[in-house]
Each structure stands twice: as C-alpha cells, then as structure tokens.
C-alpha positions in Angstrom: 113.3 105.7 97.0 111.8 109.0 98.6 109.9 109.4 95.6 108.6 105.8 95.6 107.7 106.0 99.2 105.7 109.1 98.9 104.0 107.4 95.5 102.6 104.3 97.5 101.3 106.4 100.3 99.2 108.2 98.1 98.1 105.7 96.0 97.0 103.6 99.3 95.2 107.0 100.4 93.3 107.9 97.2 92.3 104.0 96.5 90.8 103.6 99.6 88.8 106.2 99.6 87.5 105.4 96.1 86.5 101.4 98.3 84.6 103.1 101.3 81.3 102.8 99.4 81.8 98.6 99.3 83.0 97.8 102.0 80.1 99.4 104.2 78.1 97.5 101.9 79.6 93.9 103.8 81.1 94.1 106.6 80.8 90.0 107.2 83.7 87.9 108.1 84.8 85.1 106.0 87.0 82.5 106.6 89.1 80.1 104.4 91.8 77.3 104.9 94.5 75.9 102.8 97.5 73.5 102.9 99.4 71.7 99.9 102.8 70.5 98.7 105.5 71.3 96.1 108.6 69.8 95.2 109.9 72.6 95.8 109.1 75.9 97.4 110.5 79.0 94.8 110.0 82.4 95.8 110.7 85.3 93.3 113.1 82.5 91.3 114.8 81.5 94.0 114.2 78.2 95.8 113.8 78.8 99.6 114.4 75.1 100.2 117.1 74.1 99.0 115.7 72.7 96.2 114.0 70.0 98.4 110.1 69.6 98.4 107.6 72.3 101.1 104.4 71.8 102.9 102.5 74.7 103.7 99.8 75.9 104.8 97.4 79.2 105.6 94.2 80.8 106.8 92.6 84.0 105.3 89.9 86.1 106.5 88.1 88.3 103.8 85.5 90.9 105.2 84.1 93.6 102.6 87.2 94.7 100.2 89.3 93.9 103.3 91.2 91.1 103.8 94.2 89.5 106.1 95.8 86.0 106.5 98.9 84.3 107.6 101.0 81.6 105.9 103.7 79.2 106.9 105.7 76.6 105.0 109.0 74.8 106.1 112.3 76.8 104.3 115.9 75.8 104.3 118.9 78.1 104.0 121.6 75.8 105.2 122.0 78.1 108.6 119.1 76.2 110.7 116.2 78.3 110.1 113.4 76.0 109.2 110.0 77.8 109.1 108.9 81.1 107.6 105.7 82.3 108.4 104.0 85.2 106.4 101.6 87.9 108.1 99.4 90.5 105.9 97.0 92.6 105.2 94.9 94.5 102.7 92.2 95.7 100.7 90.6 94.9 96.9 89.1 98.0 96.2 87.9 98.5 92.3 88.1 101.1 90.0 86.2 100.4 87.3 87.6 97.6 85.4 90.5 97.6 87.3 91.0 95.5 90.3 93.9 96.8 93.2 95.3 95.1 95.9 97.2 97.2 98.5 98.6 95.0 101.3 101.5 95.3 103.7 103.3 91.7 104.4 105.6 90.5 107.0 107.8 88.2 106.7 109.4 86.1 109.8 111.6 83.1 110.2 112.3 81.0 113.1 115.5 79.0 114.6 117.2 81.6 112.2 120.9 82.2 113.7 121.9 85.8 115.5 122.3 88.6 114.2 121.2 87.2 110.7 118.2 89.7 110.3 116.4 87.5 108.3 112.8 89.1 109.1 111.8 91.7 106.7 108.2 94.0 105.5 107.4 95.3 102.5 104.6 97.2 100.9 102.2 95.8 98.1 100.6 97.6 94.8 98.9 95.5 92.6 96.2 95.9 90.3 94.6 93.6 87.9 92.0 93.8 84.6 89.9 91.1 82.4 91.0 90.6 79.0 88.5 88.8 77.1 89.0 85.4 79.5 92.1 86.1 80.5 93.3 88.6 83.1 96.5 91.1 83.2 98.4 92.2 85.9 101.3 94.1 87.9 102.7 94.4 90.9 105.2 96.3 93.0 107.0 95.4 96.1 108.7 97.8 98.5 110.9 96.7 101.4 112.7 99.5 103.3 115.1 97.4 105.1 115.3 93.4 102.7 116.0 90.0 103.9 119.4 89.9 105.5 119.6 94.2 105.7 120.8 94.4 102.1 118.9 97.8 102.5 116.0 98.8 100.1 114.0 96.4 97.9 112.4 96.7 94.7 110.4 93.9 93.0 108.2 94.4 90.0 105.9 92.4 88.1 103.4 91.7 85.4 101.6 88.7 85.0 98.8 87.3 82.9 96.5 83.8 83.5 93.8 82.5 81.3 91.3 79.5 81.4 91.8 76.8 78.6 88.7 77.3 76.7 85.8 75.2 78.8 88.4 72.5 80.6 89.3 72.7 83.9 93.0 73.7 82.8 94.6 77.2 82.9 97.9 78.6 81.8 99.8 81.3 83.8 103.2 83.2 83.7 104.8 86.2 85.5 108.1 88.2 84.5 109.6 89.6 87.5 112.5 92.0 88.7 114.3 92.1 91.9 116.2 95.3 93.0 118.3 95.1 96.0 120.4 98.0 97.4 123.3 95.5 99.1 123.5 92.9 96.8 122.7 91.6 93.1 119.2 92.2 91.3 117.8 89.7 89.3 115.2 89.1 86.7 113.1 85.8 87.1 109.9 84.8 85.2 107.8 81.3 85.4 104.9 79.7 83.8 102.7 76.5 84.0 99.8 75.1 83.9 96.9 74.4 86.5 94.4 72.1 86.3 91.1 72.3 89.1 91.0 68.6 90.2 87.9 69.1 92.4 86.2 72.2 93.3 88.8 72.6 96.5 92.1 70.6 95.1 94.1 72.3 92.9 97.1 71.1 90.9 100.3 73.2 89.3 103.1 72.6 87.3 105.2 75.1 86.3 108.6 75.8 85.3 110.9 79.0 87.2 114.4 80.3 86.4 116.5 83.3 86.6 118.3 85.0 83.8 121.6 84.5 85.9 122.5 82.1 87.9 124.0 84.4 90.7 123.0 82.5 94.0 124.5 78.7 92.7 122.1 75.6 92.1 118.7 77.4 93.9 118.6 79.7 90.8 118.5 77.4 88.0 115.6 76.7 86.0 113.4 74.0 87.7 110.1 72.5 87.2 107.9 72.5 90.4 104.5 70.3 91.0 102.2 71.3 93.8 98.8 70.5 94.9 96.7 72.7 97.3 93.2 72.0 99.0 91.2 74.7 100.3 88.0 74.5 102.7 
C-alpha cells in the first residue's frame, strides 16, 4: 500500500500542475442542485438500504477545473444509522484527450451506534477519453482506514457510457473490484439504461450484482429505477 500511496501523491502533484493554465483561465463559481429517488440505493454492489427505496439529494460547486459538493441520502444498516452524507473535493484537469478527476471524499453517517467507526475517506484517480460517441473510463479508490476499520481499501474500476444514436437514451456499465484488508473483497459490475426525460430530469434503470453473494440478500443481483432533477 506504501507504493500505492506514494503513486497517488504524485500523480495528484504532476496533474495539477499540467491544470494551472485553465483554471486561471475561470475562476467563476458555479452552482448546481439535485435530488431524486431509487428503489433502492446500491453502492459498489451492495445495497446501503436494505434493499428498500432512497431519496437523495446534493449541491455542487464547479469553479475553473475545480470542483466540490456534498451529498446525502437516507441508508439503513439494521444498527440505527439512517443518513450518510458525502463531502468532496477535486479537480478535472485534461491531458490531451484524456480527462482526470482527482478528488478526496468523505464519508459520514449519523445516529450510527458507538464505537461502530462507520465514517471513513478515501482518495480518487479517475480519468476518462472519447471513443467515437462513447466514452472509456477507470478509477481507483484508496481508503487508509475502510468503513467499520477493516483497514486499507482498494476499489477499482473501468466503465464505459454511450448515447443511443440521436434518442435521448444511453447505455452504461461499470466492472468493479473491492479490496478490503479485514474482511472479504468482492467483484461487482452493473449496467442500464438512461433516458433524458427533460433537459433537468433524468431517468435510470439498471441492473447490479456481485459475483458472490457474501453479505446475504443486499448482494444479490437487483434491478434499480431512479429519477434525478437537477437545477
């Protein structure tokens, strides 16, 4: 993990010297809203409500290749906690073709019980290019210390979304592995299909699962709808 640590800081160093140029170039503040609903809210393959349905919602603030945010939506892990509420922060700098996102998230939950160290951080590498219409991605997430201290965290990802032809549709999937130090890893993927109702509501349906069912019912394969406004 050494080596990974010392991998991100450099990569965060070197990449945002490469965005200085743009983001002198606009320094303005930008804000935008959203809040929608799933039937279920599943998070790396795992639902984080007990399979029940989520509202959430969020603000973000984007100024230059900057950006930062917060999130909430209601979770429940059978122990009381009820909320989680996401903090980050990052850049977009871009590299030719290639489009990074370096961002450092925080994750906090409240009414969770005592001494369940639920709260957790972890670092963000992703990066992104066109292909044709469609766009290809990865991502790596680092925790030093996970959900519940189970210890380090590794999760890493590539994705891929495309528009369908001229429609308003779009198809998307992700495959996904979690490492945890204290505890079982697990690969997860999902895919669906999104259709842009209006120019600020967005609906999703996609299917998630797991390639083993380690954590009981929240780990089977599910099919989630959502809907999500943003102004």
């Amino acid at each position: 993990m050494r080596t990974l640590k010392i991998a991100l800081a450099a990569a965060v160093s070197s990449l945002a010297l490469a965005g200085t140029a743009s983001a002198a170039e606009d320094s303005s503040v930008s804000f935008a809203f959203n809040v929608g609903a799933n039937t279920d809210y599943v998070f790396r393959g795992i639902s984080q409500t007990d399979t029940d349905p989520s509202v959430f919602g969020g603000v973000d603030a984007s100024f230059g290749i900057g950006y930062a945010g917060i999130w909430a939506s209601n979770v429940d892990f059978g122990n009381g906690t009820d909320i989680e509420f996401d903090i980050y922060a990052g850049f977009k700098p871009v590299v030719g073709a290639v489009t990074f996102d370096l961002a450092v998230i925080y994750y906090g939950y409240t009414d969770q019980p005592s001494g369940s160290n639920e709260d957790y951080w972890e670092g963000k590498i992703a990066a992104s290019v066109p292909a044709g219409p469609a766009t290809l991605g990865a991502a790596l997430y680092y925790s030093p210390e996970f959900f519940g201290k189970t210890g380090d965290a590794t999760y890493i990802e590539v994705n891929a979304a495309s528009p369908i032809g001229d429609t308003k549709f779009s198809v998307s999937g992700a495959l996904g592995h979690q490492y945890v130090d204290i505890g079982p890893g697990y690969t997860t993927w999902n895919a669906g299909i999104s259709y842009a109702l209006t120019d600020n509501i967005g609906l999703d349906l996609r299917y998630h699962d797991t390639a083993k069912d380690k954590f009981g019912k929240i780990s089977e394969g599910r099919v989630v709808g959502g809907i999500k406004l943003t102004f």
